[in-house]
PDB file as gemmi writes it, atoms N, CA and C in Angstrom:
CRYST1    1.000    1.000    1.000  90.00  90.00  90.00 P 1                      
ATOM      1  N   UNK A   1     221.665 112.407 -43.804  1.00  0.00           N  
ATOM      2  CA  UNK A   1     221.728 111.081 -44.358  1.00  0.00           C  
ATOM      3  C   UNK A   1     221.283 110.093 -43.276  1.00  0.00           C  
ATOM      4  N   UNK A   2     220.338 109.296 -43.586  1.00  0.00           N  
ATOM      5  CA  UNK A   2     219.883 108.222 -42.735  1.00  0.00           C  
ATOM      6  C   UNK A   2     219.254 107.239 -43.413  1.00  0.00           C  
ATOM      7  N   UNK A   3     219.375 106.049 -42.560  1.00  0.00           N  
ATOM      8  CA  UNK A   3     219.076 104.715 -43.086  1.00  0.00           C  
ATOM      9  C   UNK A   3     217.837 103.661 -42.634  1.00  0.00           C  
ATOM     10  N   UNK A   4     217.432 102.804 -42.860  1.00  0.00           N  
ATOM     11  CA  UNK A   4     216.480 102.135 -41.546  1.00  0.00           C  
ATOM     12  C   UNK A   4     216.495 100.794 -41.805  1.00  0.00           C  
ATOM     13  N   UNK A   5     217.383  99.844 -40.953  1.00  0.00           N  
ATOM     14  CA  UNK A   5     217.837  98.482 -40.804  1.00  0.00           C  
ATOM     15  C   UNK A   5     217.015  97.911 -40.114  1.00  0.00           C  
ATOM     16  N   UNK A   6     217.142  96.850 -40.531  1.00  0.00           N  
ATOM     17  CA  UNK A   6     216.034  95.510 -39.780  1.00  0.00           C  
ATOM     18  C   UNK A   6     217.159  94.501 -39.355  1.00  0.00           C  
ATOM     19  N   UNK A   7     217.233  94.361 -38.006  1.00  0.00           N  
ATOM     20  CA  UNK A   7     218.185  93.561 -36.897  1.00  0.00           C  
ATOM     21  C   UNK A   7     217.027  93.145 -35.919  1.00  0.00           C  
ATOM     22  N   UNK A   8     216.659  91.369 -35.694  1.00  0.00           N  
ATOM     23  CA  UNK A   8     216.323  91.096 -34.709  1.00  0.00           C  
ATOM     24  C   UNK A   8     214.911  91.722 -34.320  1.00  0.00           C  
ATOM     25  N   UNK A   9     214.360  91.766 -35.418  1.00  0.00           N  
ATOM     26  CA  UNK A   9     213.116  91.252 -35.892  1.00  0.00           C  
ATOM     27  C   UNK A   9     212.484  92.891 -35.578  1.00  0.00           C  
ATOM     28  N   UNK A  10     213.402  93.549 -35.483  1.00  0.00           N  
ATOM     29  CA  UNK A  10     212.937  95.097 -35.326  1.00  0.00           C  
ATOM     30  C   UNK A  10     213.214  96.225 -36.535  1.00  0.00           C  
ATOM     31  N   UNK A  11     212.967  96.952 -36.539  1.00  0.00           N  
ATOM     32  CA  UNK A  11     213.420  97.781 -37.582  1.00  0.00           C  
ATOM     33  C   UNK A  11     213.555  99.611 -36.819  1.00  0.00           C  
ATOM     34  N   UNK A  12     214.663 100.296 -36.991  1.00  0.00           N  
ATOM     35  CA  UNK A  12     215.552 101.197 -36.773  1.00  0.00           C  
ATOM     36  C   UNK A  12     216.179 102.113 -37.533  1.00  0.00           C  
ATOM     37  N   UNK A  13     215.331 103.348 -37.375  1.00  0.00           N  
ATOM     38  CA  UNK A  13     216.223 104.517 -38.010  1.00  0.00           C  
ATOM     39  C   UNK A  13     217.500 105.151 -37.586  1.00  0.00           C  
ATOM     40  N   UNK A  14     218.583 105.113 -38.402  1.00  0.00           N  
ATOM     41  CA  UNK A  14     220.167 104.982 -38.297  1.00  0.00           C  
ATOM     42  C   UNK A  14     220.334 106.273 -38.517  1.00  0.00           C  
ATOM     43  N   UNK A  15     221.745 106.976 -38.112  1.00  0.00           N  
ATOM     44  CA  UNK A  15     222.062 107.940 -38.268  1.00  0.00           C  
ATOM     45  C   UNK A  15     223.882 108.090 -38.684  1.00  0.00           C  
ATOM     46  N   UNK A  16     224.397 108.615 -38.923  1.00  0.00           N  
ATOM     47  CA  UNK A  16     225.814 108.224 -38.628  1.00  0.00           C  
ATOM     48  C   UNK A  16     226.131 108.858 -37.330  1.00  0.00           C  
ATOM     49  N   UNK A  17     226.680 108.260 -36.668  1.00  0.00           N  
ATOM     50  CA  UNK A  17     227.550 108.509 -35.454  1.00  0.00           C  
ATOM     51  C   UNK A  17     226.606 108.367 -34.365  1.00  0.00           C  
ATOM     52  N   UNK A  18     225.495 107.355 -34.717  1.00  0.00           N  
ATOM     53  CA  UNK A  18     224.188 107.267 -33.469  1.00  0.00           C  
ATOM     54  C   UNK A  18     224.625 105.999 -32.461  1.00  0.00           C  
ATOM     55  N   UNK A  19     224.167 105.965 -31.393  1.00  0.00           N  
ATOM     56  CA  UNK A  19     224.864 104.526 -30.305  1.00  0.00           C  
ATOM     57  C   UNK A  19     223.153 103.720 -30.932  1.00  0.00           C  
ATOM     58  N   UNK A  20     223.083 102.526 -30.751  1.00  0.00           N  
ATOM     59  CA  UNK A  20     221.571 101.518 -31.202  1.00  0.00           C  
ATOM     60  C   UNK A  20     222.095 100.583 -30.304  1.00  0.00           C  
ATOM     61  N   UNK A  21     220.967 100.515 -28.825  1.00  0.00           N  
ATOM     62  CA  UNK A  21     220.664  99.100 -28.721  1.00  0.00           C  
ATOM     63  C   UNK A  21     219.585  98.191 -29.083  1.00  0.00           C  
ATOM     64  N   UNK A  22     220.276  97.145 -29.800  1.00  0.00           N  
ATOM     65  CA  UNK A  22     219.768  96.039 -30.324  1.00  0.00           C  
ATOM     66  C   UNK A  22     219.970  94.898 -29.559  1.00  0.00           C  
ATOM     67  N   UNK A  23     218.860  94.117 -30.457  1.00  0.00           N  
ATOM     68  CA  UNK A  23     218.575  92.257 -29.265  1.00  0.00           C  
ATOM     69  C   UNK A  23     220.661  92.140 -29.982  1.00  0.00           C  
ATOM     70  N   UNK A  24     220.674  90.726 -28.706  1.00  0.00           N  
ATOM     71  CA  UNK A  24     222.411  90.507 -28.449  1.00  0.00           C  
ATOM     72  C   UNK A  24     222.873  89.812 -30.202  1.00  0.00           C  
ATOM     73  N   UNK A  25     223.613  90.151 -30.232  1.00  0.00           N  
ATOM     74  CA  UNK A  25     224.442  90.061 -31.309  1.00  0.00           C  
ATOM     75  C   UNK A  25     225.995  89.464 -31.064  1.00  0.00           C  
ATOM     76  N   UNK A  26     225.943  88.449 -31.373  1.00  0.00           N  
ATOM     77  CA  UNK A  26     227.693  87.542 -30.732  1.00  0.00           C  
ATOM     78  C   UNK A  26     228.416  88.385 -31.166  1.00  0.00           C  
ATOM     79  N   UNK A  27     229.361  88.460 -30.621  1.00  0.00           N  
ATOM     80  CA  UNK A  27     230.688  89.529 -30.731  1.00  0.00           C  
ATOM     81  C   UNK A  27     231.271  89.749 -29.621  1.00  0.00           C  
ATOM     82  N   UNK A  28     233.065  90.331 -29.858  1.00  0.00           N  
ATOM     83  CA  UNK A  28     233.301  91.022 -29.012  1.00  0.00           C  
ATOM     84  C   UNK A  28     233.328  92.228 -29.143  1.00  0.00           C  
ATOM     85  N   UNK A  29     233.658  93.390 -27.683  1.00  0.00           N  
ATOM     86  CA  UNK A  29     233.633  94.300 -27.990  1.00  0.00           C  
ATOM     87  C   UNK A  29     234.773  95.204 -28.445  1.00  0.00           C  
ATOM     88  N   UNK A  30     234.214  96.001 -29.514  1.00  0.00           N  
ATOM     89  CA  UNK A  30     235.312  96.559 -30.061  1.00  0.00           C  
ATOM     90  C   UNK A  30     235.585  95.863 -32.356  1.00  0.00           C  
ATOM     91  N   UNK A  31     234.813  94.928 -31.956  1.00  0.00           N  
ATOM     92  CA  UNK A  31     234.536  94.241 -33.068  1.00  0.00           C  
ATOM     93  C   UNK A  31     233.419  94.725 -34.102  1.00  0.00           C  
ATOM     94  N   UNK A  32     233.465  94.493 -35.524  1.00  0.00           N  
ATOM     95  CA  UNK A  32     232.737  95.766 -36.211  1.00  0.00           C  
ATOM     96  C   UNK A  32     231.634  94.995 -36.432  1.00  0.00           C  
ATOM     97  N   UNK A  33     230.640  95.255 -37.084  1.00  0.00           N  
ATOM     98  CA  UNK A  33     229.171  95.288 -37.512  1.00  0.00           C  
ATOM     99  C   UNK A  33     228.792  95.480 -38.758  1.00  0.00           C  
ATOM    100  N   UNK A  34     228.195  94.868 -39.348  1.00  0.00           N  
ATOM    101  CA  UNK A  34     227.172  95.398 -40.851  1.00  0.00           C  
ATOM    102  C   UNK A  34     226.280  94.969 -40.775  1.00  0.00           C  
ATOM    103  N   UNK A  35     225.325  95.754 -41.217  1.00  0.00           N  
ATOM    104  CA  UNK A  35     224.038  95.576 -41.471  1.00  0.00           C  
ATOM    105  C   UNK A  35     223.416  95.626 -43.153  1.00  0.00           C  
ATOM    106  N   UNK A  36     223.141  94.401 -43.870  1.00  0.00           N  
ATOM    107  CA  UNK A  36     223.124  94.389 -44.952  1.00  0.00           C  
ATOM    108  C   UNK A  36     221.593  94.370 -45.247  1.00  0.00           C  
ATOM    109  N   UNK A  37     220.594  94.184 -44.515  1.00  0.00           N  
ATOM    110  CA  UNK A  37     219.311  94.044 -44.493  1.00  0.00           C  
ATOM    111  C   UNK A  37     218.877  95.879 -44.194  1.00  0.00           C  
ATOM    112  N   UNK A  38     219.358  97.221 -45.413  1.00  0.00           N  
ATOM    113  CA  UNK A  38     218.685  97.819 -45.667  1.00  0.00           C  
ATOM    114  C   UNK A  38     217.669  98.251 -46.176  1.00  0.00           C  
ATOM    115  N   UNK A  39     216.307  98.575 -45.227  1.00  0.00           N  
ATOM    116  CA  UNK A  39     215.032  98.867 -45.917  1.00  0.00           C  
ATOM    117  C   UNK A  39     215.267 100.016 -47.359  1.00  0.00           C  
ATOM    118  N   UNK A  40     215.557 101.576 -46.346  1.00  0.00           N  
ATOM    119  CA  UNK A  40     215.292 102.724 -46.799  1.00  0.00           C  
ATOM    120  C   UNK A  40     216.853 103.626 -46.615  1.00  0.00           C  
ATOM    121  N   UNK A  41     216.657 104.202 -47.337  1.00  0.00           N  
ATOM    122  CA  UNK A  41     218.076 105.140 -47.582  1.00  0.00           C  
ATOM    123  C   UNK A  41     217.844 106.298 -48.270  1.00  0.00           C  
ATOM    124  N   UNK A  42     218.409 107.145 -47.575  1.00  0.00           N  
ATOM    125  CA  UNK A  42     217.995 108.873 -47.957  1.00  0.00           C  
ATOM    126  C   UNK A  42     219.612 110.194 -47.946  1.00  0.00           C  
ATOM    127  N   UNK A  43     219.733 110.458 -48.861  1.00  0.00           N  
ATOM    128  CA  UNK A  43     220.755 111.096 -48.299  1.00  0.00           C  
ATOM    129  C   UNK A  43     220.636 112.276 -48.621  1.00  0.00           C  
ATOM    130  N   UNK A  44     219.112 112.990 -48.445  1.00  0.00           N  
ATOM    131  CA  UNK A  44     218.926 114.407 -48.156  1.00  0.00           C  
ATOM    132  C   UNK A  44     218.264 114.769 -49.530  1.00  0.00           C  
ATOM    133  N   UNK A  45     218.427 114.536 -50.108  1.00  0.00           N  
ATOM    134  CA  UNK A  45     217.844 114.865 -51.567  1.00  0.00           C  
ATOM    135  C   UNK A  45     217.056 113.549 -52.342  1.00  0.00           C  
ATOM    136  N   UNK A  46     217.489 112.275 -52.235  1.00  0.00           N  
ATOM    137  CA  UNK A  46     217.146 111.447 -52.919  1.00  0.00           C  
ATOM    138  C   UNK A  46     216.894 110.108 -51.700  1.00  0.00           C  
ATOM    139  N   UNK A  47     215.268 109.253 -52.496  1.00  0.00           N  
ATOM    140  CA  UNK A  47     215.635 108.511 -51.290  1.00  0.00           C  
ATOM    141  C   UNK A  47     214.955 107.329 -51.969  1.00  0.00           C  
ATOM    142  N   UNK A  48     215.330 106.106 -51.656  1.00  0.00           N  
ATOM    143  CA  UNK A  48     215.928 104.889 -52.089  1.00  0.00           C  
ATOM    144  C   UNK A  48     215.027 103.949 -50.887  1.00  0.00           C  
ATOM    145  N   UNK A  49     214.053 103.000 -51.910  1.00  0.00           N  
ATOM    146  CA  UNK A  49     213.188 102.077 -50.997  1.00  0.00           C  
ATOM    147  C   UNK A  49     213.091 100.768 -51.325  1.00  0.00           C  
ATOM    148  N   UNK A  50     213.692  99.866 -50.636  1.00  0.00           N  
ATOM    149  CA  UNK A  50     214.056  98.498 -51.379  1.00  0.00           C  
ATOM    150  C   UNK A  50     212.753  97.900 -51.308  1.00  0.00           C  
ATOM    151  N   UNK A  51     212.599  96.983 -52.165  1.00  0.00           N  
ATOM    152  CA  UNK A  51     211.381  96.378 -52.497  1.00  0.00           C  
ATOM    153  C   UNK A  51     212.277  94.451 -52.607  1.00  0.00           C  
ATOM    154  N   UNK A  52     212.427  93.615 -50.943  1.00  0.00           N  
ATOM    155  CA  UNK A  52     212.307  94.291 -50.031  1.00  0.00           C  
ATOM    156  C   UNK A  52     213.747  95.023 -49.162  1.00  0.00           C  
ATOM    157  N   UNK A  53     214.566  94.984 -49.942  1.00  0.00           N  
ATOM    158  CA  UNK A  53     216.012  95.415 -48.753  1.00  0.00           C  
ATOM    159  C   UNK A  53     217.021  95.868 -50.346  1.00  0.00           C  
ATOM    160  N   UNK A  54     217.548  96.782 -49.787  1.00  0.00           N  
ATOM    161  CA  UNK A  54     218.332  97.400 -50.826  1.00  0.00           C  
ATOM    162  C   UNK A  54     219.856  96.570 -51.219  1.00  0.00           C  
ATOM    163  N   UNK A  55     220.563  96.445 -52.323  1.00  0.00           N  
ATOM    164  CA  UNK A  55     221.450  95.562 -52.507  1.00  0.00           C  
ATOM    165  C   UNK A  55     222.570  96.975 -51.893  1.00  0.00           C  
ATOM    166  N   UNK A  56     222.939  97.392 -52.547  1.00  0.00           N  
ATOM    167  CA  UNK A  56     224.124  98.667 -52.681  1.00  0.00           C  
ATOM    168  C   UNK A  56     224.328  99.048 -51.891  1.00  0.00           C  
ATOM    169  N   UNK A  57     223.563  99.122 -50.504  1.00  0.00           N  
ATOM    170  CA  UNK A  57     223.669  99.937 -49.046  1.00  0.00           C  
ATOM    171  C   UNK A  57     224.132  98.993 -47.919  1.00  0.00           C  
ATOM    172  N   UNK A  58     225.136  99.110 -47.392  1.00  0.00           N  
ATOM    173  CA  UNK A  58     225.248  98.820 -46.023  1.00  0.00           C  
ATOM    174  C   UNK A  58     225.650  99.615 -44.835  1.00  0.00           C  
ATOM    175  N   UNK A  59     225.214  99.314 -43.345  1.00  0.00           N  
ATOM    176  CA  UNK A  59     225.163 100.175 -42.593  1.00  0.00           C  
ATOM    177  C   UNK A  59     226.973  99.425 -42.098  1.00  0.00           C  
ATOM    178  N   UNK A  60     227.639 100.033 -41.570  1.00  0.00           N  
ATOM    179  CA  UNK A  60     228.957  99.875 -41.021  1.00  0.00           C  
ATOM    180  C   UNK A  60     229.029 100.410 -39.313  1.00  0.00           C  
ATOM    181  N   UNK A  61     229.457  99.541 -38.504  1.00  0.00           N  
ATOM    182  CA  UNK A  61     229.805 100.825 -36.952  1.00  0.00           C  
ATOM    183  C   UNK A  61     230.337  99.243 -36.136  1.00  0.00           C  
ATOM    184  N   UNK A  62     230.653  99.342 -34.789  1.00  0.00           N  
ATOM    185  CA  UNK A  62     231.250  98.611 -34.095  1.00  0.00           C  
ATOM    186  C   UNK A  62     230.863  98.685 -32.799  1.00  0.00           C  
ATOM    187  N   UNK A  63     230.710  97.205 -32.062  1.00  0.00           N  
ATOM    188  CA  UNK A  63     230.226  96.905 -30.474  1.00  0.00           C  
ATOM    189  C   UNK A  63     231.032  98.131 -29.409  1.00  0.00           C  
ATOM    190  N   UNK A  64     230.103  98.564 -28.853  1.00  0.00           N  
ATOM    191  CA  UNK A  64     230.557  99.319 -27.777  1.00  0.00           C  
ATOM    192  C   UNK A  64     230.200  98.405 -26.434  1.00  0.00           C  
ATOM    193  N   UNK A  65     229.275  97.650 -26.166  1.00  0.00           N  
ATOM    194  CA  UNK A  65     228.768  97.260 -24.976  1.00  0.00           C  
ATOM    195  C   UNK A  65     228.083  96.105 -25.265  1.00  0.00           C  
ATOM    196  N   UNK A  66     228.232  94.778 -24.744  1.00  0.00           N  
ATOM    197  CA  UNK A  66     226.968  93.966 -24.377  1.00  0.00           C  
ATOM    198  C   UNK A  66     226.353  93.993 -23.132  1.00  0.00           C  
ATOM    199  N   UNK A  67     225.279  94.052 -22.709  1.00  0.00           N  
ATOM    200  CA  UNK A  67     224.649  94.139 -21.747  1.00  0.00           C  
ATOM    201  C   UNK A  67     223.476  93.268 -21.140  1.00  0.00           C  
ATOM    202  N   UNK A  68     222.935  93.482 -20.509  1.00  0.00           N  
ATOM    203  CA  UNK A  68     221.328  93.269 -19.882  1.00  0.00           C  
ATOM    204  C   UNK A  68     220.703  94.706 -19.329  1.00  0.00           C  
ATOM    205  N   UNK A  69     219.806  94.362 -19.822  1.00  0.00           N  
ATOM    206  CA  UNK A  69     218.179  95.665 -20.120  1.00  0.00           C  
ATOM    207  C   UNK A  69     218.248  95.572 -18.317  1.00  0.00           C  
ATOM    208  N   UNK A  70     217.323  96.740 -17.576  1.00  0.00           N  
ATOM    209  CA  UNK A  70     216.955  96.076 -16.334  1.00  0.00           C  
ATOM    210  C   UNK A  70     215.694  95.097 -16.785  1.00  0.00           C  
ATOM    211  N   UNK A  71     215.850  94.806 -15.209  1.00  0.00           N  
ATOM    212  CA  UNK A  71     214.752  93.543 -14.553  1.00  0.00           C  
ATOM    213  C   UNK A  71     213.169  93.746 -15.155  1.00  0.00           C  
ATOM    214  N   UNK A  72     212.352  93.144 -15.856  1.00  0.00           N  
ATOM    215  CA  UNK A  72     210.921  93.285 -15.276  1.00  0.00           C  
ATOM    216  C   UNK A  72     210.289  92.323 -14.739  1.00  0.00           C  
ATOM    217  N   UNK A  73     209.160  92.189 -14.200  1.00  0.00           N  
ATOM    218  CA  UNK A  73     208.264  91.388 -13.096  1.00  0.00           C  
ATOM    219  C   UNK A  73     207.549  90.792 -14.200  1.00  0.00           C  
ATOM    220  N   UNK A  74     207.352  89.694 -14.655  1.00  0.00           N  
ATOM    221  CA  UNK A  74     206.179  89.272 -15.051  1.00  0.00           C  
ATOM    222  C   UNK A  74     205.133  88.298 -14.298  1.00  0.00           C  
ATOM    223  N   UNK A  75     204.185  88.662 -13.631  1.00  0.00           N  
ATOM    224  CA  UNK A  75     203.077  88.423 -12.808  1.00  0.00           C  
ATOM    225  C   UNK A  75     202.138  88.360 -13.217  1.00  0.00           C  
ATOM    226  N   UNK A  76     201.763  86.535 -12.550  1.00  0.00           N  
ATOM    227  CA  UNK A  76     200.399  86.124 -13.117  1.00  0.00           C  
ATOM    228  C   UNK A  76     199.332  86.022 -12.331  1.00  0.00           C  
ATOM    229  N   UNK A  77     198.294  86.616 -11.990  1.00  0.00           N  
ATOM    230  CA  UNK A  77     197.484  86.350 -10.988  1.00  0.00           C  
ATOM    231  C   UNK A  77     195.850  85.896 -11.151  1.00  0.00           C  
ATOM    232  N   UNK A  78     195.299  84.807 -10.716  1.00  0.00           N  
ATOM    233  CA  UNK A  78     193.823  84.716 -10.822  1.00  0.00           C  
ATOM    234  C   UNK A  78     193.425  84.881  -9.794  1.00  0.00           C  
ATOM    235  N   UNK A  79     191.997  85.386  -9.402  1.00  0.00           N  
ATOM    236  CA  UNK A  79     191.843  85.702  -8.132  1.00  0.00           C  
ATOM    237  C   UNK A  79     190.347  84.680  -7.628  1.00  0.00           C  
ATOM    238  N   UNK A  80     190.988  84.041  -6.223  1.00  0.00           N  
ATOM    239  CA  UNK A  80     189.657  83.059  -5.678  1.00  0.00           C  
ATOM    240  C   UNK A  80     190.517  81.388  -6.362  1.00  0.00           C  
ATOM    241  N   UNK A  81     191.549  81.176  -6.651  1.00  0.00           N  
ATOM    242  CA  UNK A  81     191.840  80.201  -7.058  1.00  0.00           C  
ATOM    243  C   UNK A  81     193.086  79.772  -6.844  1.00  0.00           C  
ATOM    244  N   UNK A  82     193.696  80.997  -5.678  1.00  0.00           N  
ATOM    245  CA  UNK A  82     195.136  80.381  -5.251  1.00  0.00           C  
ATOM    246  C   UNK A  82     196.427  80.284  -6.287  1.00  0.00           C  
ATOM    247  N   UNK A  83     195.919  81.224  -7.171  1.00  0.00           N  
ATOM    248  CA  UNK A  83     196.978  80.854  -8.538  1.00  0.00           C  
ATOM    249  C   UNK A  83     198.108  81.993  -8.428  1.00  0.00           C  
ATOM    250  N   UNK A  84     198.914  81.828  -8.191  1.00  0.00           N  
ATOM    251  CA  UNK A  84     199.986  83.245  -8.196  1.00  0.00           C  
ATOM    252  C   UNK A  84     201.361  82.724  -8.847  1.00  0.00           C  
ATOM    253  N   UNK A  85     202.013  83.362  -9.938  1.00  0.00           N  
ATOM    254  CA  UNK A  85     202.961  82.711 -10.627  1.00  0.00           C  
ATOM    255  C   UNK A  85     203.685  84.395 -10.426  1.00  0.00           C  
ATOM    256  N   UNK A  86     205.103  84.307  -9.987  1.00  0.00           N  
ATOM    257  CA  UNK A  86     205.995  85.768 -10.165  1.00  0.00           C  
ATOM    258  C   UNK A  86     207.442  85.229 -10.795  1.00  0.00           C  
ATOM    259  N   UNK A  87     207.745  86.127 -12.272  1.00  0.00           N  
ATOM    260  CA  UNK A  87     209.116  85.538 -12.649  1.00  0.00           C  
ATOM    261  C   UNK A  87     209.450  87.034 -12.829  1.00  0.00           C  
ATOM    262  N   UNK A  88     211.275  86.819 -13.083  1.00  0.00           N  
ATOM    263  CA  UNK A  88     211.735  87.967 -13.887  1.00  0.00           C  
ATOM    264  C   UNK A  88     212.536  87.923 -15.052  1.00  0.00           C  
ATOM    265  N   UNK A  89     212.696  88.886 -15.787  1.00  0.00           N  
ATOM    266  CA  UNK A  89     213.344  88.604 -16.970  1.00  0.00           C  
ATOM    267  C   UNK A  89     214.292  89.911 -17.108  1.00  0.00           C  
ATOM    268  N   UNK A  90     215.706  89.479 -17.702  1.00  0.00           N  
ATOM    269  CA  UNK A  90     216.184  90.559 -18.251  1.00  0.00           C  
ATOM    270  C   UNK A  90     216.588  90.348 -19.871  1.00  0.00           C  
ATOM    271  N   UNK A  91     216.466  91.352 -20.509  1.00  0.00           N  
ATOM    272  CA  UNK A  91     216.542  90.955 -21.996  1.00  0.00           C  
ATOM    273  C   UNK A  91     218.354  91.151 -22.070  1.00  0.00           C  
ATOM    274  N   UNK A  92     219.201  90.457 -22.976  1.00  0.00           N  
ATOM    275  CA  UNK A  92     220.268  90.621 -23.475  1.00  0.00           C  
ATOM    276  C   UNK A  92     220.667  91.701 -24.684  1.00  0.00           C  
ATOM    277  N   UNK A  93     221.085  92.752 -24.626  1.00  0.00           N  
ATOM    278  CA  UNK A  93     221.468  93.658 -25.583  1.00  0.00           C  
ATOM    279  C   UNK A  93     222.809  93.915 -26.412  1.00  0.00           C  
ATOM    280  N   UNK A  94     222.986  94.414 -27.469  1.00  0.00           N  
ATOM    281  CA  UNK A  94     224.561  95.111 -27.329  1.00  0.00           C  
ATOM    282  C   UNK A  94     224.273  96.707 -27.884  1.00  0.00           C  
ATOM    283  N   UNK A  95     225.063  97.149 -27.576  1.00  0.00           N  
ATOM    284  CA  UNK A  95     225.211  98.611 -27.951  1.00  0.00           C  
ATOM    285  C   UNK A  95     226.088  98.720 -29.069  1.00  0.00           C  
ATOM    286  N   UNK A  96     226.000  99.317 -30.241  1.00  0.00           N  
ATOM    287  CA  UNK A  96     226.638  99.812 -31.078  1.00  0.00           C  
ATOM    288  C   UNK A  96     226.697 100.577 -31.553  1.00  0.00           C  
ATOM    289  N   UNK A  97     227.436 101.409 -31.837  1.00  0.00           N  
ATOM    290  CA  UNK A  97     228.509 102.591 -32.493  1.00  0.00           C  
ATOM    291  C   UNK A  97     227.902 102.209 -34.118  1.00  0.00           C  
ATOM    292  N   UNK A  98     227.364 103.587 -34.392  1.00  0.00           N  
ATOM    293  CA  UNK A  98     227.584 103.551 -36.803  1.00  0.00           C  
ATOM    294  C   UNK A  98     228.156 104.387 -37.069  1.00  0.00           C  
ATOM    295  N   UNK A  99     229.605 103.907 -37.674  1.00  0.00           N  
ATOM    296  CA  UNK A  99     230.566 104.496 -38.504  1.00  0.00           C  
ATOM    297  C   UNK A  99     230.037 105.145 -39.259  1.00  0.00           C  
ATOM    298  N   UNK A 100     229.507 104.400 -40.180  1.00  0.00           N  
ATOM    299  CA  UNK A 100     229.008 105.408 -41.859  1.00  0.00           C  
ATOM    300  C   UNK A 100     228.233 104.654 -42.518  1.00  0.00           C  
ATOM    301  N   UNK A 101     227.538 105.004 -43.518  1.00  0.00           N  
ATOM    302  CA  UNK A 101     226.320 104.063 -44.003  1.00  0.00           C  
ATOM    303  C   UNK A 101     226.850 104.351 -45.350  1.00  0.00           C  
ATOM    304  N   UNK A 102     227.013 103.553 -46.060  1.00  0.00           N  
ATOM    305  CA  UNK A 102     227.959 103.289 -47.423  1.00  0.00           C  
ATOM    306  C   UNK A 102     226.447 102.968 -48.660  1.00  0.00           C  
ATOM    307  N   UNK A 103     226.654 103.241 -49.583  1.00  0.00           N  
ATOM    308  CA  UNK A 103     225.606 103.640 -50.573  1.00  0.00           C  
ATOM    309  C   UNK A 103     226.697 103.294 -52.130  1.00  0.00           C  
TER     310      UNK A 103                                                      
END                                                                             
């Protein structure tokens, strides 16, 4: 049985009992989750494609972690023109736990 949710402008194949990090999501941790913006839903035999997000399905599970991604460099360079720009970025995440995907 698996599902595929759209959170944060991404879209993600679900599993039950899978960890997903996703862009940050307010919460604390330990606090639960739904995901009502189901694309697709399959539960082994039959499978279910919302045209565009399914009403009847939601994904269920709870914050394990908020975090930050590591560091990357974003570096700008022209060359012969003295131009050198160096930043870094870390993206904000949370980790979550799926209970069960309800149908």
């Amino acid at each position: 049985m698996y599902a595929i949710v759209n959170t944060g402008g991404k879209q993600y194949k679900i599993h039950r009992g899978d960890v997903l990090r996703v862009e940050k999501i307010p919460g604390e941790i330990g606090s639960s989750v739904s995901f009502d913006k189901v694309l697709m839903f399959s539960d082994g035999k039959n499978v279910s494609i919302g045209r565009p997000v399914l009403d009847n399905v939601a994904v269920k599970g709870h914050i394990i972690e908020q975090g930050k991604a590591k560091k990357i460099i974003v570096f700008k360079y022209k060359r012969r023109k003295r131009y050198r720009r160096k930043q870094g970025h870390r993206q904000q995440y949370t980790a979550i736990k799926i209970d069960n995907i309800e149908a």
